[in-house]
C-alpha positions in Angstrom: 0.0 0.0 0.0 1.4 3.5 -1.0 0.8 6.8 0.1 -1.1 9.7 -1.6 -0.5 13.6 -0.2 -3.4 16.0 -1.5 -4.2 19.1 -1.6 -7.6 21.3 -2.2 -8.9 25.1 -2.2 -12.7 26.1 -2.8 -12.1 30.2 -3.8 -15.4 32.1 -3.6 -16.2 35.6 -4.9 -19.4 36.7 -3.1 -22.1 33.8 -3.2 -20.3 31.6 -5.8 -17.1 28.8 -5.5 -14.9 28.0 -8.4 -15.3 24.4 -9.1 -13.9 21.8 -12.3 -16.1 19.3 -13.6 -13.0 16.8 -14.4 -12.4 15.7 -17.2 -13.2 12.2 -18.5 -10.1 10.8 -19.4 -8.7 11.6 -15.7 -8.2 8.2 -13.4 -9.1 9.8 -10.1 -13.0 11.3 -10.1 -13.4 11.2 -14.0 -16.3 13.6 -14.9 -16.9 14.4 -11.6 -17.2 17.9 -9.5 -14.1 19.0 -7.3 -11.8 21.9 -6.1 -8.8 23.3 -7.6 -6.3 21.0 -6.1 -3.6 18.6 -6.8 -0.8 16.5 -5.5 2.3 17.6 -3.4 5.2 17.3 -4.9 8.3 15.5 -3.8 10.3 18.3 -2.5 7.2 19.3 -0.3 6.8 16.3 1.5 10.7 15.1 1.6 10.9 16.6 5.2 7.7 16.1 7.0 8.8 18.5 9.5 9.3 21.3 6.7 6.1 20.6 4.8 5.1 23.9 3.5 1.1 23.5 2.4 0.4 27.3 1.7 3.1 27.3 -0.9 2.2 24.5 -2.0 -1.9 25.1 -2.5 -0.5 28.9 -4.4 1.1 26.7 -6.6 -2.1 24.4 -7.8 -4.3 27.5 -7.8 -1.9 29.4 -10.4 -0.9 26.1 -12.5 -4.7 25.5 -12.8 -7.1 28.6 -12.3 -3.8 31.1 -13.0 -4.9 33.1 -10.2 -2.2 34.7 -8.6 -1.6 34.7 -4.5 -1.9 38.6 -4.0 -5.6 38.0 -5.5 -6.3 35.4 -2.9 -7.7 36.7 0.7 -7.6 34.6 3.6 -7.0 31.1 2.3 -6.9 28.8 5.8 -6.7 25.3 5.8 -10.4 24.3 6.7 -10.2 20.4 6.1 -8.4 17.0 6.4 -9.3 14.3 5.4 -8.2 10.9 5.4 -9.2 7.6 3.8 -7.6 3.8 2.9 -8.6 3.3 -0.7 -8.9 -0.3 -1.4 -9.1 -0.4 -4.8 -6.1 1.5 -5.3 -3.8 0.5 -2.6 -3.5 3.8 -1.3 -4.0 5.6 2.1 -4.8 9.2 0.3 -4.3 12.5 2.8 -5.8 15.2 2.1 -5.7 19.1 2.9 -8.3 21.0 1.7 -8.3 25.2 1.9 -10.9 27.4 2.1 -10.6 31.5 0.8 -12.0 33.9 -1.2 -10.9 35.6 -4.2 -10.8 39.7 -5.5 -12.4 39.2 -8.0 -14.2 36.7 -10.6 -11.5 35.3 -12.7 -11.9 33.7 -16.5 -10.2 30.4 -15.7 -7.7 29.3 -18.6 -7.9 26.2 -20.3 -6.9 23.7 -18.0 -5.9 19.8 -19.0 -7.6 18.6 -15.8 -10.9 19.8 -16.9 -13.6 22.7 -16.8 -13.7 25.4 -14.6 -17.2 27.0 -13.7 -18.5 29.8 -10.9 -20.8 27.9 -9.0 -23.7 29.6 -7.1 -22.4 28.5 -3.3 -26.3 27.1 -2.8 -26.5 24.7 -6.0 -23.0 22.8 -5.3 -24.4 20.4 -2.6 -25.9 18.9 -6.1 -23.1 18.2 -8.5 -21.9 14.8 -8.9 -18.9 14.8 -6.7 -16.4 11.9 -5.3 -17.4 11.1 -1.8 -14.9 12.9 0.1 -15.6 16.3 -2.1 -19.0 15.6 -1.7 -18.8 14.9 2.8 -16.6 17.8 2.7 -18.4 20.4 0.9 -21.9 19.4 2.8 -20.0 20.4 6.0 -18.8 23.2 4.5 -21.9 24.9 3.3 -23.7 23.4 6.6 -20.9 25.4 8.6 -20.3 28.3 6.8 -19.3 31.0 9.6 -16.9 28.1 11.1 -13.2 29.2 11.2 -12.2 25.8 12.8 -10.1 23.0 11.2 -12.3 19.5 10.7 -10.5 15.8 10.5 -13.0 13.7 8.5 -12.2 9.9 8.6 -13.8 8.8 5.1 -14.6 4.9 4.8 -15.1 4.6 0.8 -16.4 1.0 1.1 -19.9 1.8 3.2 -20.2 5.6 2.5 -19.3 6.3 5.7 -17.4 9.7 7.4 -16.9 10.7 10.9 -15.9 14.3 11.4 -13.8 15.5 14.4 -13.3 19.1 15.1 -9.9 20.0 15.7 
């Protein structure tokens, strides 16, 4: 069994979230909803102890959406999450941020997929993988919370447990 390191961001501009409806020919959540988000790379998780996440989630939201860190307001780490995926032989960790964003930027073309502003009220609706979809029901259940969540997600029975940290 290997390891997987992610990481997430949901940017919102007044009452809508910039989402990607994947695209089909991706492995992980083909055709499905998500964040802006990505893996670490190897140099950010060589040292455990000099991890460096906010750098790292600035770099998936330029190489993605393009959208520069001086146009991102207070982007906090909202959400962990972690699962054993079975059918992959993974354990997959992920860190999922939460901000808002100056304006509402014309994504570029992007390999992964789509980009789209989302009204915030219509995305508990869109097909999303089961962590996404845990994750952003808490989200938009909580929306005033500034705390940090641990959600324990059990793929095979559809199952998560949230602990607030």
């Amino acid at each position: 069994m290997h390891t997987r390191i992610l990481i997430g961001a949901f940017l919102t501009y007044q009452n809508k979230v910039l989402l990607m409806k994947r695209g089909l020919h991706k492995k992980i959540a083909p055709g499905l909803w998500s964040c802006i988000g990505g893996h670490l790379e190897a140099e950010e998780i060589i040292n455990p102890r000099q991890i460096n996440h906010t750098a790292a989630i600035y770099r998936e939201i330029k190489e993605e959406a393009n959208i520069d860190e001086k146009d991102i307001l207070n982007l906090d780490l909202r959400y962990i999450s972690m699962r054993i995926d079975k059918d992959d032989n993974e354990i997959r960790a992920a860190y999922y941020y939460i901000g808002k964003v100056t304006q509402e930027f014309e994504p570029p073309y992007c390999d992964e997929g789509v980009f789209y502003w989302t009204d915030i009220k219509d995305i508990i609706d869109l097909p999303m993988s089961f962590s996404i979809k845990e994750i952003v029901k808490h989200w938009v259940n909580n929306p005033e919370s500034n705390n940090i969540f641990l959600f324990g997600i059990n793929k095979n029975n559809n199952q998560s447990t949230v602990v607030e940290l």
